[in-house]
N, C-alpha and C positions, 0 to 999 in steps of 0.2 A: 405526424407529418414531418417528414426531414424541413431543414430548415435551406433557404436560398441563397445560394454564394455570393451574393451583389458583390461587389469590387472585392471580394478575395482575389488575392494575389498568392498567398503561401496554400499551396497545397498539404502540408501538415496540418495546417486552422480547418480545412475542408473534409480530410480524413483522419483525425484523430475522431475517437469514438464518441468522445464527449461531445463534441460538433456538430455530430447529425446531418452532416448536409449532402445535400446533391452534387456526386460529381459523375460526369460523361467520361466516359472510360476512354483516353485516347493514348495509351499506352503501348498497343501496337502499332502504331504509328513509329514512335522514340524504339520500339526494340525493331522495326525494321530499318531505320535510321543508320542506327549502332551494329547491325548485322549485314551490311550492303556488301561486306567485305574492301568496299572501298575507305579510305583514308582519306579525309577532305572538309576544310572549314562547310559548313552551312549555312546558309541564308535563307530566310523566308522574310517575308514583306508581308502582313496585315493592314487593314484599316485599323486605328485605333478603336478599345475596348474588344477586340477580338477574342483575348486570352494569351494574347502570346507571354505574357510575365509568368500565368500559372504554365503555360507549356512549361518553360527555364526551369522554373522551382520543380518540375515536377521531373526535369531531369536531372536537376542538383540532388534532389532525396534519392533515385535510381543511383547515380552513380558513387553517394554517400550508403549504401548499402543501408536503407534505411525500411527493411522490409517489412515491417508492422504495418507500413502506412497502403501497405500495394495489395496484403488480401482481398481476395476476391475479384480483382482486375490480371487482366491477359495477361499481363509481364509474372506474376506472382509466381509460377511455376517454371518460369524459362531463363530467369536471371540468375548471374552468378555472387548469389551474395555473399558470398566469402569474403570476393576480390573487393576491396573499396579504395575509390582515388580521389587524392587532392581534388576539390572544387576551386577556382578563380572562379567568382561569382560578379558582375560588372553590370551594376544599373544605372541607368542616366535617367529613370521619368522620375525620379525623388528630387526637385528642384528645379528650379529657372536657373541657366547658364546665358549671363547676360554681356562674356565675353571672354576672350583669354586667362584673365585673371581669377575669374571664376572658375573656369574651366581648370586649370590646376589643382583649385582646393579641391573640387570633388575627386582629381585621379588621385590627391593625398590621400581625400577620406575614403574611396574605393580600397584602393591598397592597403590601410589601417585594415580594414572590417576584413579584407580576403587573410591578412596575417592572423587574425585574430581567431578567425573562424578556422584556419589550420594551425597553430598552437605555435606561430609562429611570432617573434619580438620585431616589431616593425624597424626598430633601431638597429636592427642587425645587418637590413640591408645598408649595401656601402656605395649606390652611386647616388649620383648629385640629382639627374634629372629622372623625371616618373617613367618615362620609355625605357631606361636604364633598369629601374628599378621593379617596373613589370618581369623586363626579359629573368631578370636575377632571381624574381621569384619563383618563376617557374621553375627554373633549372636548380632552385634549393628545395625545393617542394617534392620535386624527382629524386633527389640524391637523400634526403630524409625519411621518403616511403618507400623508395625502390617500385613508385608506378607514376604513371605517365600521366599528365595532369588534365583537368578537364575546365575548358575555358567557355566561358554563358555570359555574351555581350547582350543584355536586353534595352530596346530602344536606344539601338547604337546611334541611331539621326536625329534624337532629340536637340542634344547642343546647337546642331547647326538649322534644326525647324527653328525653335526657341528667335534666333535673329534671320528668319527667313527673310523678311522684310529692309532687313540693313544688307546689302552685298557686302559688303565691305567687311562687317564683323561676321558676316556668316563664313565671308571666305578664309579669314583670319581663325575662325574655330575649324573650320575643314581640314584645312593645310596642318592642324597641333592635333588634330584627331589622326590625321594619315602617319603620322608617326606612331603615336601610339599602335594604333592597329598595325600597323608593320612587323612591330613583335610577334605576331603570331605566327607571320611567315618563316621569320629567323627561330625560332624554338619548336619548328616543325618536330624534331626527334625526339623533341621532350612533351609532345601533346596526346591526347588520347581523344577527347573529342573537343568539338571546338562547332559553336553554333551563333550565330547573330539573326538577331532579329530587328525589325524596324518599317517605322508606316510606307516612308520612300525606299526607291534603289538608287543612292549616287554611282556614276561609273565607277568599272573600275581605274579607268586610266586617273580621275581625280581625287580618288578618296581609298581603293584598295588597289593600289600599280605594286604592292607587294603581295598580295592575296592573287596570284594569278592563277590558283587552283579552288576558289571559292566556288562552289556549286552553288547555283541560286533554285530551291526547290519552288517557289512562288508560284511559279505557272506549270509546274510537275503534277499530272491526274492521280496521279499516286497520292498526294501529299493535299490533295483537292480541300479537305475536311479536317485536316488537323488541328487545325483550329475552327472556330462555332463550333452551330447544334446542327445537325441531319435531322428532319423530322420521325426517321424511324427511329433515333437518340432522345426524342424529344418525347416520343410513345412510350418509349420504355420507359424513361429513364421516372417521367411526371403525371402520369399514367397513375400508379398506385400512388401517388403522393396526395390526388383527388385537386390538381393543379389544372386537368386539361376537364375537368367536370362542366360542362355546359360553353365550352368554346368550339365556337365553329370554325374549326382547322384549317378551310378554305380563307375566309377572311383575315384568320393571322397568318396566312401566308403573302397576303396579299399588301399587308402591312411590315410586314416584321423578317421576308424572306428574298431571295430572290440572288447571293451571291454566288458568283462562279468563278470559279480560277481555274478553266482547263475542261474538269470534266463536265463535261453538259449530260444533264439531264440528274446530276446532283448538286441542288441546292444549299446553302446552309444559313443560318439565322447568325444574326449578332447576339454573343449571349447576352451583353448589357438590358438590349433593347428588349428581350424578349424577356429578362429575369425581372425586370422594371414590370413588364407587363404584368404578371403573375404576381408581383407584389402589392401593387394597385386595385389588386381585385378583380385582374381580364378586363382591365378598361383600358380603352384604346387612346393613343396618345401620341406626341411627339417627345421620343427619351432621344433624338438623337443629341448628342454630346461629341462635341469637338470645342480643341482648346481654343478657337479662335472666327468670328466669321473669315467664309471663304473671300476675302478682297483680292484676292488675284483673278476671282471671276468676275468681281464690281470693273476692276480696274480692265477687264480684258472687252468688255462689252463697249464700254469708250473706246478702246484702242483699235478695235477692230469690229466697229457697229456697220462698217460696209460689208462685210462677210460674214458676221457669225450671227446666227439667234439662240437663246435660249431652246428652243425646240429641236435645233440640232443634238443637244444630249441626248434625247429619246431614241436616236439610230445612230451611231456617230460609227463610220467606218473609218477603222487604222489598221497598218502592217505592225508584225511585231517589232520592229525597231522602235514603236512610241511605246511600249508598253516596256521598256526595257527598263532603262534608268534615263535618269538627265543630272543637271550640274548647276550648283547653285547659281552661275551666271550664262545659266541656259535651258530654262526652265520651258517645258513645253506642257502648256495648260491641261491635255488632255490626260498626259502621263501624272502628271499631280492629281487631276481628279479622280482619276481608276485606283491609284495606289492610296488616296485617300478616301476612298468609299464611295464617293459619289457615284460613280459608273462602276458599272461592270459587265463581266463578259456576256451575251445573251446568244452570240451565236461563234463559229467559228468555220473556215470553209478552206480550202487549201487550190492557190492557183501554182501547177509544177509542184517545185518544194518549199513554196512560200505562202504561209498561213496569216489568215488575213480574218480580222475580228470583228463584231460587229456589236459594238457598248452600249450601255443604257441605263438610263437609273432604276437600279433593281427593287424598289420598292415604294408603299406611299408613305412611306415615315420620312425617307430621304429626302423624295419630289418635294414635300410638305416643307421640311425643314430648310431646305436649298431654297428654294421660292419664298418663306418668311425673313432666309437673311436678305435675299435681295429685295424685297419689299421694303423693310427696317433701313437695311445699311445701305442702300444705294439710291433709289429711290426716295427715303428717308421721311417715311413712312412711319414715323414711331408714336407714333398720337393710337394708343390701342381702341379707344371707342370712333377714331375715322375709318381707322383700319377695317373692325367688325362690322360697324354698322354698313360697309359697302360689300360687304364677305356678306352677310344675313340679307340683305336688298337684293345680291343678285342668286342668291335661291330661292328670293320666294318669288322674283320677278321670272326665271328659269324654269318655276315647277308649276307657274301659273301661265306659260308661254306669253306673256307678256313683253314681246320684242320693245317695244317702247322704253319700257322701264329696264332694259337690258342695256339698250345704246347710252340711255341715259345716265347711270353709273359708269361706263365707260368711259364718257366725255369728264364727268368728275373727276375718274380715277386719274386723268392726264391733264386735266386741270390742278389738280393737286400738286403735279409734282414742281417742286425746288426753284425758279431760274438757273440756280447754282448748278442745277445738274449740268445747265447746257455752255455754261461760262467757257470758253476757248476749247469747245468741240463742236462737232456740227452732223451729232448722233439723231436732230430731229428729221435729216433729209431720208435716216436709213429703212427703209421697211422690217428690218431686222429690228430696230430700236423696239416699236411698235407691238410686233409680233413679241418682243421679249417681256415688256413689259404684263401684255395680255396674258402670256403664256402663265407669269409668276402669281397671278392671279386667280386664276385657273386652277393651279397647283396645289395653292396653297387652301382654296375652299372644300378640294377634296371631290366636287362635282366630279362627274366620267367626264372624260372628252381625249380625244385622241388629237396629238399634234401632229403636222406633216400627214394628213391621213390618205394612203394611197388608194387612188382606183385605176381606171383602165385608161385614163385620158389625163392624169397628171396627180399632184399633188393635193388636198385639201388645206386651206391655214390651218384649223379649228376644225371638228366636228363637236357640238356638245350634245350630250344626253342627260335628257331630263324626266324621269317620268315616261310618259306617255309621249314626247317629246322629243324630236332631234334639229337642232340649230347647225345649219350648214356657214359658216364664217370665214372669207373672202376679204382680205387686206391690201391695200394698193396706197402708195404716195406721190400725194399730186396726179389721183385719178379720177380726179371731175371728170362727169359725165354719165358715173355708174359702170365706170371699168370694171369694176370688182365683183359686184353684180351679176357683168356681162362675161366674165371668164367660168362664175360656176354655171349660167345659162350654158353657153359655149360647147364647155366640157362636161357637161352632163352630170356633175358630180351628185346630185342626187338619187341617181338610178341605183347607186349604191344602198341604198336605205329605203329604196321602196316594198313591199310587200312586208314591211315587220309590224304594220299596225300602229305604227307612232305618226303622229303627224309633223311636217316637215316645213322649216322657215328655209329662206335661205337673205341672208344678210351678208350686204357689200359695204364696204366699211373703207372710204373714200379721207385719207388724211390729209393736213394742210400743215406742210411743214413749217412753213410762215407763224402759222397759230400753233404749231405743235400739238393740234388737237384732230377728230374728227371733223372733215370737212364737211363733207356732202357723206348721208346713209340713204341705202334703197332697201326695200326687205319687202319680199314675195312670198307669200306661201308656194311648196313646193310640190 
């Protein structure tokens, strides 16, 4: 049984013979890259653990003519190994850059390891500053092999993630980053190929206003899959390794799939998440891994608990201009969550010439992990046995329709929370508050339930499914009297769900801002 690449990053560890491991052939990808006949830096944007570091490396061994490593993969017959050109090889996820200062030692230690790795004496160069001292390399790099150099910026936006949180230093590593990347535009004659990669897209006008021919492949259907797994890659590839023996392909789709960049109707899996699974024995889990909880979505829920819920992620409609980039002091929350993984593409539809998206979170590993940071970190929620024993109460109060003992965890779950949440905001008056809080709940127990759930006469809060089971859930603040109630009565919202066999509550769920709790409940069988 080959062996599983978990955080391989060198693709020579992965394909030398002694290694044994699994790797997904995305080779034709990099040779239609290099054969476009166009000439043009490249970009692509991943969520982090995607793969894009083994993409780089695996373009650094192609363009190092490094052809032992490529038998038996698409490129092996098509490439010109003869020709081999300088690599400039440039990583930023190998450390925390906690400012300017930092930020120079690693373009020192960059440029040491790029001289070294082409047999070049780091002292030889002769200008003062590391921008100087990039351009210079190139152009001795060129004039030493008589070929055109090849530049592999991976996780170019780390420096400036790293202080996302401080504007001020982030903008101070932005502005000493836009230099350095400038080089590449001034050494255009001396380049052969030239790719960046990274989780966000800053504009160009902020961060690449000399990169004014950078192609961004990110949302290109060509380039849909070059990074992750395809599940007909996932057949093949672990198939005979006796990895997919007794999984049900639906359910790890259901958990572990669900990304789209463009082309619809092909999927692709996070390798991390799914190589985690298969290591664990096919047992189902939450591997997602990010460097940091999301607080700009804690923070965005207060700042805008009049307008936004949690359950707006499940449909959220944008034009491409949110999906494009933004700038570190202009961050638009949606375009940070797509580009960071939490949403993604699920539909797309075009009015005239203008394409219009429709995002979602594309899986329940995500749902799950999004909803336990915001239970933990915002909510603050981090006591694990309050936590479960209210996750375990409300499926077995759920699977034994027991509405009582449903409402009743409820009122807990916002009895619990903080005063501190609410200290110089006034997120209790919002129905969005409410709704998010429930939602994050919800999410995180892994029950079915549909948020926002449409029918023919409006929107539903909540539908949950349980069993034999369907809870119709109906939210209002400061709606004494059984408002809430009286809008799924109204609106017929159960017609939707009749003839499936399940028997049907319908709960109105009346809040008291004053008490920040459930005010008045009514519940009806349906």
């Amino acid at each position: 049984m080959k062996q599983l690449p978990i955080g391989k990053q060198s693709f020579a560890s992965i394909r030398e013979k002694w290694a044994n491991s699994i790797y997904i052939d995305k080779t034709a990808y990099i040779y239609d890259l290099v054969h476009t006949g166009v000439k043009t830096p490249y970009f692509l944007s991943r969520p982090r653990r995607f793969g894009k570091s083994l993409l780089c490396d695996t373009i650094k061994c192609l363009f190092e003519g490094r052809k032992e490593l490529f038998e038996g993969l698409y490129v092996y017959d098509k490439w010109d190994w003869e020709t081999k050109y300088p690599v400039i090889n440039i990583v930023f996820w190998n450390g925390f850059i906690d400012g300017t200062v930092t930020l120079e030692s690693t373009f020192k230690s960059i440029l040491r390891n790029a001289c070294e790795d082409n047999g070049v004496d780091y002292n030889d160069l002769q200008n003062d500053t590391y921008d100087l001292k990039f351009a210079e390399l190139i152009r001795l790099l060129y004039v030493k092999t008589g070929r055109q150099v090849v530049v592999l910026v991976d996780e170019y936006d780390k420096p400036i993630l790293d202080q996302i949180e401080k504007p001020e230093k982030s903008l101070e590593i932005r502005d000493r980053l836009k230099g350095f990347y400038s080089v590449i535009k001034w050494a255009d004659e001396y380049l052969k190929f030239v790719m960046l990669t990274g989780v966000t897209k800053f504009s160009k006008v902020s961060l690449f206003s000399g990169l004014n021919n950078l192609q961004d492949i990110t949302l290109n259907a060509k380039y849909n899959a070059i990074c992750g797994y395809t599940l007909p890659e996932i057949v093949e590839a672990f198939r005979p390794e006796g990895y997919l023996e007794g999984v049900d392909l639906e359910k790890m789709k259901t958990y572990y799939n669900g990304y789209s960049f463009w082309k619809l109707g092909e999927t692709v899996y996070n390798p991390f998440w799914l190589l985690n699974f298969f290591w664990n024995g096919n047992a189902y889990g939450n591997y997602w891994f990010s460097s940091a909880t999301p607080t700009f979505l804690m923070k965005l829920i207060n700042r805008r608990a009049e307008t936004f819920r949690l359950t707006d992620l499940e449909n959220l409609e944008v034009g491409s201009e949110i999906l494009d980039s933004f700038d570190v002091d202009r961050i638009d929350f949606k375009t940070l969550l797509f580009q960071t993984g939490y949403l993604t593409i699920k539909d797309i539809q075009a009015f005239g010439d203008e394409p219009f998206y429709t995002l979602g979170i594309p899986n329940q590993e995500v749902r799950s992990s999004l909803n336990n940071s915001l239970i933990q970190d915002y909510l603050l929620f981090d006591d694990y046995d309050f936590k479960m024993s209210k996750l375990k109460r409300l499926h077995r109060s759920l699977s034994a329709g027991d509405v009582d003992g449903y409402v009743a965890i409820v009122k807990e779950i916002f009895a619990g929370i903080p005063y501190s949440n609410y200290t110089n905001n006034d997120i209790s008056k919002y129905e969005g508050f409410y709704s998010s809080v429930l939602y994050a709940f919800m999410a995180y127990t892994g029950i079915e339930f549909v948020a926002e759930d449409f029918t023919n006469r409006g929107r539903i809060d909540f539908t949950l499914r349980y069993g034999k089971y369907v809870y119709i859930v109906e939210l209002k603040v400061e709606g004494k009297g059984g408002k809430a109630l009286a809008q799924i009565r109204e609106r017929k919202y159960a017609e939707k769900y009749r003839g499936g066999g399940r028997e049907i509550f319908l709960i109105g769920l009346d809040f008291d801002s004053a008490e920040r709790n459930v005010g008045d409940c009514e519940v009806e069988r349906g």
